[in-house]
C-alpha positions as CSV (number, residue, x, y, z in Angstrom):
1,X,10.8,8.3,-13.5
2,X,7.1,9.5,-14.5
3,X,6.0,12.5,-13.0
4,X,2.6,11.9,-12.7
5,X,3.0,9.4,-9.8
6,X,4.9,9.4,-6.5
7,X,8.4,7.3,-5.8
8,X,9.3,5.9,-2.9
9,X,12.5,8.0,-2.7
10,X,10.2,11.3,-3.8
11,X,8.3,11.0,-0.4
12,X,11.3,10.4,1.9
13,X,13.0,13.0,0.4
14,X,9.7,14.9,1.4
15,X,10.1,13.6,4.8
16,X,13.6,14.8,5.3
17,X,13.4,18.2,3.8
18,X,10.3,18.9,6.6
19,X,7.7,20.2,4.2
20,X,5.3,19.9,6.7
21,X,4.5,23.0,8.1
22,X,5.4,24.5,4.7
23,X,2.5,22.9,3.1
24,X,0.1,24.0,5.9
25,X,0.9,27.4,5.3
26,X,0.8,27.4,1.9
27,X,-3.1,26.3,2.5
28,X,-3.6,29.0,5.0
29,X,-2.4,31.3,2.7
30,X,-5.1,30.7,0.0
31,X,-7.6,30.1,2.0
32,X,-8.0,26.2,1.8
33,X,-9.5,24.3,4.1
34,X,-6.1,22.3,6.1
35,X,-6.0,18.7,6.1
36,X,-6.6,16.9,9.4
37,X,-2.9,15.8,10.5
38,X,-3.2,14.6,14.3
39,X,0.6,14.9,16.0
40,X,-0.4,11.9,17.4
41,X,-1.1,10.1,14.5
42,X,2.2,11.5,13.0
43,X,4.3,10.5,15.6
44,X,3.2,7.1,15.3
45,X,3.3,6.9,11.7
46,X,7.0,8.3,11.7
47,X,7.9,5.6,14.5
48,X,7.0,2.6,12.1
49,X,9.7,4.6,9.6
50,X,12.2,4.7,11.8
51,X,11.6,0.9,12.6
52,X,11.2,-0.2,9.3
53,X,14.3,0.7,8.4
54,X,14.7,4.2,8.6
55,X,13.8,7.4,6.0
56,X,17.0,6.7,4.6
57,X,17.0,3.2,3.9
58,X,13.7,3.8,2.4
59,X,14.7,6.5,0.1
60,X,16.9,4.1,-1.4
61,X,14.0,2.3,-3.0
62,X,13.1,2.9,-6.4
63,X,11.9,-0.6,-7.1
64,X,11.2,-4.4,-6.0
65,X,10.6,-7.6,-7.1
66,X,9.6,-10.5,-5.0
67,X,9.0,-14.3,-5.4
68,X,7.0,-17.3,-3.5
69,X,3.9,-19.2,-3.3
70,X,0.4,-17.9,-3.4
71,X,-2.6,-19.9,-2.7
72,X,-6.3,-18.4,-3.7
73,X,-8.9,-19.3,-1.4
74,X,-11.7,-20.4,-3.5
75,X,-13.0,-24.2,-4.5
76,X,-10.4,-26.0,-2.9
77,X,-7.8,-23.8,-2.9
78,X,-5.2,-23.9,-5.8
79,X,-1.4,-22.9,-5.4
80,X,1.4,-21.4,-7.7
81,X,4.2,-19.6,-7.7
82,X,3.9,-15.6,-8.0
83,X,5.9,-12.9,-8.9
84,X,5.5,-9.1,-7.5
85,X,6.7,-6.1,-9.5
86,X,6.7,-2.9,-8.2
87,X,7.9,0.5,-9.1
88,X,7.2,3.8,-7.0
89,X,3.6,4.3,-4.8
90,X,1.2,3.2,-8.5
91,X,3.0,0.9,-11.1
92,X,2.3,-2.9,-9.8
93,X,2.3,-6.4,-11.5
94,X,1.5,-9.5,-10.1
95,X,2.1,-12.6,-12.4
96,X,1.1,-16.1,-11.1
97,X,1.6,-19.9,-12.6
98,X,-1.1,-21.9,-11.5
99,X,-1.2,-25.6,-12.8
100,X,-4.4,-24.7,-15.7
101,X,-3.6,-21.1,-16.5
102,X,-1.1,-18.3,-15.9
103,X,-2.6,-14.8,-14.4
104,X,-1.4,-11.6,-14.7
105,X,-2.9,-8.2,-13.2
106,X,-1.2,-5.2,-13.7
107,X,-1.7,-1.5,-12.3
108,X,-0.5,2.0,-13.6
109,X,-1.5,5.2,-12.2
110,X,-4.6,4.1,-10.9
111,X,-5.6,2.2,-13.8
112,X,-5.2,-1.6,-14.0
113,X,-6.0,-4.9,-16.1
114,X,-6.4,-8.5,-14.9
115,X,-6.1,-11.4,-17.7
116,X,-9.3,-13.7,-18.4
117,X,-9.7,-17.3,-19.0
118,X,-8.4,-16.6,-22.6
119,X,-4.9,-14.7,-21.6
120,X,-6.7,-11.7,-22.6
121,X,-6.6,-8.3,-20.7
122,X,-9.4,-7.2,-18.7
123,X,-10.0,-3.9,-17.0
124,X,-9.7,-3.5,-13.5
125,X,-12.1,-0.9,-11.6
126,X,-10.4,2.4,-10.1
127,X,-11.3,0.5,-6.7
128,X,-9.2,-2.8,-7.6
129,X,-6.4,-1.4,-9.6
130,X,-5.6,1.3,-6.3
131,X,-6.3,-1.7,-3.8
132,X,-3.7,-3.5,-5.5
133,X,-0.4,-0.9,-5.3
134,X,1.3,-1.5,-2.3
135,X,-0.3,-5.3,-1.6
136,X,3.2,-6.5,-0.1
137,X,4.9,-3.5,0.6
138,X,2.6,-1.9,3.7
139,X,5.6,0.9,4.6
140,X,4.7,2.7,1.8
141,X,1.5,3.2,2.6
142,X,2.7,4.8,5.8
143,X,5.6,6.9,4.1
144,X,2.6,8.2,1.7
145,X,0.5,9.5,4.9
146,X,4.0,11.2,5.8
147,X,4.8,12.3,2.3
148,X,1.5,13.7,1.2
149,X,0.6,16.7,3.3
150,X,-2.6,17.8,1.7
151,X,-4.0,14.0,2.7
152,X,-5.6,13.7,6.3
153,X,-4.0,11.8,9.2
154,X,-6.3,10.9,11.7
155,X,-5.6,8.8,15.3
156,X,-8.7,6.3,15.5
157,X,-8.5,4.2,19.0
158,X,-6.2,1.7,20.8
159,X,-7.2,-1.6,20.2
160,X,-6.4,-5.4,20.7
161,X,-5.2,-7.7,18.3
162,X,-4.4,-11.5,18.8
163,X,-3.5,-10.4,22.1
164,X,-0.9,-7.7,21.6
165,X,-2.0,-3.6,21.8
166,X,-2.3,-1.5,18.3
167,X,-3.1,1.3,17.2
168,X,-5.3,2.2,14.2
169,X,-5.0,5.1,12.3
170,X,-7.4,6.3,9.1
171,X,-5.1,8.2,6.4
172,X,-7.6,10.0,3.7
173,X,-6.2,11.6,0.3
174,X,-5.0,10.9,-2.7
175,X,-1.9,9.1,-1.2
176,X,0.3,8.9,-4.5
177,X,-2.2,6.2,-5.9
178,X,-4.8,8.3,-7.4
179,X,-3.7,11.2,-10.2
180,X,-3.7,14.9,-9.1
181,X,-5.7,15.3,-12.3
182,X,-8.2,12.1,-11.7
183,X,-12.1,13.0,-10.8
184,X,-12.1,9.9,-8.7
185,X,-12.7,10.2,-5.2
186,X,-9.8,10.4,-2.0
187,X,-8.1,7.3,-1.2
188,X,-9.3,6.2,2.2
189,X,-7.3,3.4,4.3
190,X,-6.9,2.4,8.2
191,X,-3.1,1.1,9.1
192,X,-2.9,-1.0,12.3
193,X,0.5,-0.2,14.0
194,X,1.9,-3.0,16.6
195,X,1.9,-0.7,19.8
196,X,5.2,-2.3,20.7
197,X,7.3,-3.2,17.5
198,X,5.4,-0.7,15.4
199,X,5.6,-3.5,13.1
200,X,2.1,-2.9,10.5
201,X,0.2,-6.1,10.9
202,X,-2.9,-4.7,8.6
203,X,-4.2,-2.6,6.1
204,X,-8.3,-2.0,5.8
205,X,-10.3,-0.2,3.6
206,X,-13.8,-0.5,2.0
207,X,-13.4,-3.3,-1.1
208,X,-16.8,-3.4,-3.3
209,X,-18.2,0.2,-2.1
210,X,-18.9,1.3,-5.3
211,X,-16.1,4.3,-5.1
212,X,-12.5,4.2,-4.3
213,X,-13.2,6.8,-1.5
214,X,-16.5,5.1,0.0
215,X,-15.8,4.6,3.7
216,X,-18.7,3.5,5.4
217,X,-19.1,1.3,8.4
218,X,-16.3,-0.6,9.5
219,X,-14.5,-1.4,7.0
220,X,-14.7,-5.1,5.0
221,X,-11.2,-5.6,3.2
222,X,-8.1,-6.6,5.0
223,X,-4.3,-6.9,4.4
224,X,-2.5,-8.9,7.5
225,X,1.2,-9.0,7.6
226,X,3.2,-11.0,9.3
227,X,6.8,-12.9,9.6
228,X,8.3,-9.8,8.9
229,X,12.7,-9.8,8.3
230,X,14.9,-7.8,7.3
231,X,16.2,-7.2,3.9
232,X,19.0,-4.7,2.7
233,X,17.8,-2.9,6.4
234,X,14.0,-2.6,5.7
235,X,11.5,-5.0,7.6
236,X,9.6,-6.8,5.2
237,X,6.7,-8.8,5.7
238,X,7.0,-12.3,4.2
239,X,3.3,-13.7,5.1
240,X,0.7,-11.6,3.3
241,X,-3.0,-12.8,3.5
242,X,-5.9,-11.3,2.3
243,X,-9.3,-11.4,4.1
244,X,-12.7,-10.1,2.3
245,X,-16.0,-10.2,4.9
246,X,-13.9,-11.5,7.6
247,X,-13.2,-15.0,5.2
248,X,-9.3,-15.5,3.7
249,X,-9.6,-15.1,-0.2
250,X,-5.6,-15.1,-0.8
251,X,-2.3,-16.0,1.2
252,X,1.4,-14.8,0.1
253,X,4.5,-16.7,1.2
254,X,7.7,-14.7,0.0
255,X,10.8,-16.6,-0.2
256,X,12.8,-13.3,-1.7
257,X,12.6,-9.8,-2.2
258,X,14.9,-7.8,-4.4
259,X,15.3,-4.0,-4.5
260,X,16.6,-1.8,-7.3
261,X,16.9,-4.6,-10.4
262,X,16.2,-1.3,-12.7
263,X,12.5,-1.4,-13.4
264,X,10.9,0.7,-15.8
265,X,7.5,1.7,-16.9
266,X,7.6,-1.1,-19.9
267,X,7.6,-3.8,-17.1
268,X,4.0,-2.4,-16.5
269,X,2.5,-2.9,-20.0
């Protein structure tokens, strides 16, 4: 496994060895600023582990691959089948069939490419290529927030959603999908936690800001998740849909998810 990016087995086995208040002290010890990490906000995060499937169950995860339909909002729509890669918190690739042209976007430590018209790689921004990592896979983002103790953990509000109380949380660091070495800026997203199932029915962050880190006003990107069931033990969401200004660009149906089929970094070239 690369060392220059987070696994998901790396940050459980974060989790479980309690490096928590190692890692603050550390920071008081040379005189860093701490991060903000609200119990609160912890508690909750480590609630939607346990009912995801547990720290265990997740640390069992070095990869996945899942199938099904994707429709792209645009024109009249248009609809294919799609394949999801993913290995660790940065390597993603995303292949879809469509009936005029086959598309291909692919992300590695922050860095990504998209195919064109012509089947020829194009390069993503920082922005797109870290928006990407973690697209169908929302417990990651959580176990990140967990596993990354120099990242702030904030408790926003209690809210309503389609009738049912969540809560909304802002995590803000580099989250294992930007490079420890990288000048780019922190990683800011908001998780929305079911209140009741702790189930994560969205992701939000600031898509076309101009910086990966550039969090102003309410944010204008959206990952919903839904029809979530359980596979191998870990709740996974089978309905994915993006939303950009409030309008649906992109829906996921999964009809399988497979862990551990033994991918490596090739399968991200």
């Amino acid at each position: 496994m690369h060392s220059r990016y987070l696994s998901i087995r790396l940050i459980a086995s974060l989790l479980l060895a309690h490096i928590l208040s190692a890692s603050l002290a550390a920071n008081a010890q040379q005189g860093s600023k701490p991060p903000k990490r609200a119990a609160s906000a912890l508690e909750i995060l480590q609630r939607t582990v346990d009912a995801a499937g547990g720290a265990k169950a997740l640390a069992s995860v070095h990869d996945f691959t899942e199938s099904g339909q994707v429709t792209f909002n645009y024109d009249d729509g248009v609809t294919g089948p799609i394949t999801i890669r993913s290995l660790g918190t940065s390597r993603f690739r995303m292949d879809v069939d469509l009936s005029n042209e086959k598309k291909t976007w692919t992300v590695s430590n922050g860095r990504g490419t998209k195919t064109d018209e012509n089947g020829k790689p194009v390069p993503l921004t920082n922005e797109q290529a870290v928006n990407l990592v973690n697209l169908t896979y929302p417990i990651a983002h959580v176990a990140m927030g967990l596993g990354d103790t120099a990242s702030d953990v904030t408790f926003v509000r209690i809210e309503q959603r389609d009738g049912h109380s969540v809560y909304r949380l802002r995590e803000n660091g580099r989250l294992g999908l930007v490079d420890s070495t990288s000048k780019d800026a922190l990683v800011v997203k908001e998780v929305i936690i079911d209140a009741l199932t702790f189930d994560i029915v969205a992701i939000e962050d600031w898509a076309m800001s101009g910086s990966i880190g550039g969090a102003q006003g309410a944010p204008n990107r959206a990952i919903l998740f839904g029809q979530f069931t359980a596979v191998k033990g870990i709740r996974i969401p089978f309905l994915v849909q993006t939303k950009l200004k409030g309008q649906e660009t992109m829906s996921i149906r999964l009809t399988s998810v497979n862990f551990n089929s033994g991918l490596t970094d090739s399968d991200f070239k």
